[in-house]
N, C-alpha and C positions, 0 to 999 in steps of 0.2 A: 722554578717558575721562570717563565720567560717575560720579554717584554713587550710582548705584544698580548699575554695575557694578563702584564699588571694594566695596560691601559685601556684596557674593556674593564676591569674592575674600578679604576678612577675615574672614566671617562673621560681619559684627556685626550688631546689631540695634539696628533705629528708634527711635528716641525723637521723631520730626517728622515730620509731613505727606506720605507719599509723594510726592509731587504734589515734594515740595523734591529728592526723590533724581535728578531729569531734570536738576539744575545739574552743567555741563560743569568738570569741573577740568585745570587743566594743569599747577599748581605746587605745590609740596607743602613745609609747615614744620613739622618735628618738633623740639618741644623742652620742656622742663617749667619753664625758667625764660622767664615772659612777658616780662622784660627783653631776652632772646635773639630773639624772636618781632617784639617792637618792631623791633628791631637788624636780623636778618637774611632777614626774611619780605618776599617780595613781594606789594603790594597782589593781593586777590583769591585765596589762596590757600588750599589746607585745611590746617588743623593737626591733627597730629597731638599727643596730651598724656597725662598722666596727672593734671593739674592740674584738679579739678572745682568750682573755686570762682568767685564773681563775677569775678576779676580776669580769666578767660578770655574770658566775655562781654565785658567791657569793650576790651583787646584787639580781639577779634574785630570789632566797631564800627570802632576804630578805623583795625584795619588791611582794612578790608572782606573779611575772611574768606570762602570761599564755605560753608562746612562746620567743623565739629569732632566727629574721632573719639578718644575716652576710648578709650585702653590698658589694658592688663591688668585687664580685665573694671571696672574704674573705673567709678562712677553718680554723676552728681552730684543735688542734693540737687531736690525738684519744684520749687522758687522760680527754681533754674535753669534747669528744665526749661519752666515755662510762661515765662520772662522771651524765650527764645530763640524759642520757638512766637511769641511778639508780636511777635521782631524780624524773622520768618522765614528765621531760622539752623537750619539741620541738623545737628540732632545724631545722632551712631552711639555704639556700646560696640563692641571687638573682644575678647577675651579674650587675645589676642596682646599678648606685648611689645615694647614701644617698638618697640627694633632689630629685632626679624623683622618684623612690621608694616612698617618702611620698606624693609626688605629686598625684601620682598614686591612692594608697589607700585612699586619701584626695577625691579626686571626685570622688570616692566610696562610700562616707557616712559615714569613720571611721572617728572616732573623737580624738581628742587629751583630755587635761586635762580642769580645768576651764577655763573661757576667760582673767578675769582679775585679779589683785592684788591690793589692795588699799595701796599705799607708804601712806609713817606717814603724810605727807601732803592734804594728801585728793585725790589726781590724780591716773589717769589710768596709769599702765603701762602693756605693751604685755607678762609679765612675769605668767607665769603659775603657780600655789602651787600645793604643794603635797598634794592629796585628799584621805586621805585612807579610802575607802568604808564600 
């Protein structure tokens, strides 16, 4: 799925280059704390947030992000917005929250990160690792 097909499904709107919305996504990280994002995101993925501050971009660098789409009609500030235009990061808005947002894209076929984590004991737990590709 590409991105310009998740943003006719979320109805968000551009904030970058359409020319950026032809990046293919396959993995998807929703979460509001970038601590989580570091943690549980695989390299190359889109985030999904409600977080509109520098720490996202920085993140996003980090974990080579393909995309970030802002929740609940969420805008971050233009210094974000042109800093992302430089790095040619795509940004979206959806007005949708967090949870149906990934709901959404969920019964799409997009997938998140691994399924499971083996704790020191031996057990499953639903906690995702960071998989970088």
């Amino acid at each position: 799925m590409n991105l310009k097909e998740i943003k006719e499904i979320l109805n968000c709107r551009n904030l970058s280059d359409e020319s950026l919305l032809d990046t293919e996504i396959d993995f998807c990280i929703a979460a509001d704390l970038m601590s989580d994002v570091l943690r549980f995101a695989r390299t190359g993925s889109l985030l999904l947030t409600g977080i509109t501050n520098n720490q996202v971009l920085q993140v996003a660098e980090i974990m080579d992000l393909r995309g970030i789409i802002f929740v609940r009609g969420k805008e971050p500030d233009k210094e974000i917005i042109a800093q992302a235009k430089e790095r040619k990061l795509p940004l979206l808005i959806t007005e949708n929250l967090l949870f149906d947002a990934c709901g959404i894209l969920f019964s799409r076929g997009l997938k998140g990160g691994k399924t499971r984590l083996q704790e020191k004991n031996g057990s499953t737990s639903n906690i995702q690792p960071v998989v970088h590709d």
